[in-house]
C-alpha angles and dihedrals in degrees: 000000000000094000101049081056090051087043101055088044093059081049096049091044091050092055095048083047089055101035084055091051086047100057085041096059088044098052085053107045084046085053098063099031080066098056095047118119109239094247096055109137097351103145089192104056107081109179137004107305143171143217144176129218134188121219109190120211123263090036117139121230087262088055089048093050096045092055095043086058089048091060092044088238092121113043100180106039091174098064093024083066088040095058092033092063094036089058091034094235096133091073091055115048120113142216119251138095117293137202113217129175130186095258088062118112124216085247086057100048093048088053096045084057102039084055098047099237098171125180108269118220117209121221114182120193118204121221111268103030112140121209105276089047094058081040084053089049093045093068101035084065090043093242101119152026099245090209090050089045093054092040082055103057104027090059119110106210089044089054094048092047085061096051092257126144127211127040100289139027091255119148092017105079094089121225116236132093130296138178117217129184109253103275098024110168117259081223084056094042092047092051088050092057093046100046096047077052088062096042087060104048094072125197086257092061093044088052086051091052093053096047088051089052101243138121115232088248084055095058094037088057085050095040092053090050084050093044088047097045096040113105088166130041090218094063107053092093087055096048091045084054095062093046091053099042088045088053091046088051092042090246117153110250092229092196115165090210095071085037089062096039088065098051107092114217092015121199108199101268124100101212129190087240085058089048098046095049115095118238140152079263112041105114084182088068119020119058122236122018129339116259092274148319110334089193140007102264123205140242094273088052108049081054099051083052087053102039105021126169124286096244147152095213137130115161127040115183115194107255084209092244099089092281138085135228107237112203134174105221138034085255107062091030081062098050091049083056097065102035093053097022114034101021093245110316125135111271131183100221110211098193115113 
């Protein structure tokens, strides 16, 4: 009996001894399975490459893998689940677009998924662009319905609920570059325009607005004239300057800009019959500023509105290189007309 006993020990002992030897093994050879780069002992990859792959949300760990293998970005599912559960990144990994390349590990790809390190997409929106042409862009980069995007910033009360004035968001989505997750929102790229608006209009510049006498909406309809007839960064406090000393003397603003934003369906050409047809918009006919931002101005020119020039002028006429031509009085600004515009033909002027 005793040494049955003994006997089962020694076997018991054995198998301790080989079930030790056996995690062992497999911690190591997990070990170094996570470190290897993706590429390690593929016959087939010849070379550095990279590959995205979308993990849609609600998928299971099985659904994850499967479509990682698919991709060839995991080689070993077997181990790669193994190590995934061990380390209890299966519960962790989230949806979204991701980048891969061939130097990346097992270890390095579960991490990347666990943290959520999607692919960013970058959207970058120009100066002067108004509200269907960021729709229009939108669209073009496959970021947006361009009909859910309209129905968004053209709505009153979501405008209101944001502070806004006016019947639409125009002039507030500010122009620069941004970098959104695959399937971001509208509603979530609308609020990031809008908040980097609002970084960028500082107190002091909201201090500024108040001693000139003005409301913000006031100098973002002014900023986007300036942004829309501005060939030249160096003249938009000059051009700011006109529109502010024509608003001091009563004078209409007569900015084809704000003509052009009223014509529905516009082709091109600026008309007499255009400029002689009354709109919310039409600087020819009504006095003071049009009904509200015809485009979403820039930085530069928010802060030509606010600290504009120290001029005399009242008229600019385009040179057709890109500048304009500023003069004081109807006169000059004539004769200016027909020297830049008309090359050199009599010409009634009818700006005042």
């Amino acid at each position: 009996m005793k040494k049955w006993i003994f006997g089962m020990a020694a076997v018991g002992g054995l198998l301790s001894v080989c079930a030790a030897a056996a995690a062992i093994y497999l911690a190591s050879d997990l070990s170094a399975f996570a470190r290897q780069p993706i590429a390690h002992g593929r016959s087939n990859d010849s070379g550095a490459w990279e590959t995205t792959v979308v993990l849609p949300p609600g998928q299971n760990f099985s659904d994850i893998l499967k479509g990682l293998v698919d991709a060839r970005v995991v080689a070993d599912p077997r181990r790669f689940k193994l190590l995934a559960r061990l380390l209890g990144y299966d519960r962790r990994i989230r949806a979204g677009e991701y980048l891969f390349t061939s130097a990346m590990s097992p270890i390095e790809i579960l991490d990347k998924l666990a943290r959520g390190k999607v692919v960013l997409r970058a959207l970058t929106i120009p100066e002067g662009f108004n509200l269907r042409e960021i729709a229009a862009l939108l669209d073009r980069e496959g970021m947006g319905v361009p009909e859910r995007f309209l129905s968004k910033v053209t709505d009153p009360e979501f405008a209101a609920a944001r502070g806004i004035p006016g019947k639409s968001l125009e002039g507030y989505l500010f122009p620069d570059t941004y970098y959104f997750p695959r399937n971001t929102a509208v509603e979530q790229i609308i609020q990031a325009l809008l908040d980097r608006f609002e970084a960028v209009y500082t107190p002091e510049w909201t201090d500024r607005t108040r001693l000139m006498g003005l409301t913000r909406h006031e100098v973002v309809t002014l900023a986007s004239m300036v942004e829309k007839e501005t060939g030249v960064p160096e003249e938009r406090r000059l051009i700011a300057s006109v529109f502010h000393n024509r608003l001091k003397k009563g004078m209409r603003l007569q900015s084809d800009p704000t003509v052009i934003y009223g014509i529905e369906n516009f082709d091109g050409n600026v008309t007499r019959e255009h400029l002689n047809t009354p709109t919310a918009y039409n600087t020819y006919q009504l006095g003071g500023l049009p009904a509200g931002p015809i485009a979403s101005p820039g930085r530069a020119s928010l802060s030509a509105v606010l600290f504009p020039e120290e001029t005399d002028f009242l008229y600019f006429v385009a040179r057709g290189d890109g500048t304009h031509q500023f003069s004081k009085s109807l006169t000059e600004h004539n004769q200016a007309v027909r020297r830049y515009q008309l090359g050199g033909k009599d010409h009634k002027e009818n700006k005042q």
